[in-house]
N, C-alpha and C positions, 0 to 999 in steps of 0.2 A: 504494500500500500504506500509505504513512505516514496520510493522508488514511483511509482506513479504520481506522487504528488509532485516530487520533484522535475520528472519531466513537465509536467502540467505546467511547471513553474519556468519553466524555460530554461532550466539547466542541463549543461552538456553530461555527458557522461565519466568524464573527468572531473567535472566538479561533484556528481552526485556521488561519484566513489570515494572522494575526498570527505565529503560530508558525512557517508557510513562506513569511512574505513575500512570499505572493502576494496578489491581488484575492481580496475574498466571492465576486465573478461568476467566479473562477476555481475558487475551491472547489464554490461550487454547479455546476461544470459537470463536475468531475471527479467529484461526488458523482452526479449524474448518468449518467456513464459506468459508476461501479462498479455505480449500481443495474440496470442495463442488460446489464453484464457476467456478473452474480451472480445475475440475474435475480429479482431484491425490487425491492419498491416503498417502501420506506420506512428511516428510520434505523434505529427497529428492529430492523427485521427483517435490515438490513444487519450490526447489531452483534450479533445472534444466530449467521449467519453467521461473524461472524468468532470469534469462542467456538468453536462449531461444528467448526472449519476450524484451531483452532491458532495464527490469526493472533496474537490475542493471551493475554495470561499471564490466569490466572482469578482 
């Protein structure tokens, strides 16, 4: 969830791995998962979703 809040937020992947101290290769793998889960193909359309959906504030 945090991982999609932060794409929503418009941060790179380097900055969201930064922020949970994980690996890039760990972000892009969860970004991955969510597009998979939410069934999008893209940041986009992931951070539309999450608008959408409540996740995050507007």
């Amino acid at each position: 969830m945090e991982v999609l809040r932060l794409v929503a937020a418009g941060r790179s992947n380097k900055d969201i791995a930064a922020a949970l101290f994980v690996s890039e290769r760990t972000v892009a793998r969860h970004l991955s998962n969510i597009f998979t889960k939410i069934g999008v193909s893209s940041r986009s359309a992931a951070t539309a979703y999450a608008f959408e959906h409540g996740l995050v504030g507007a």
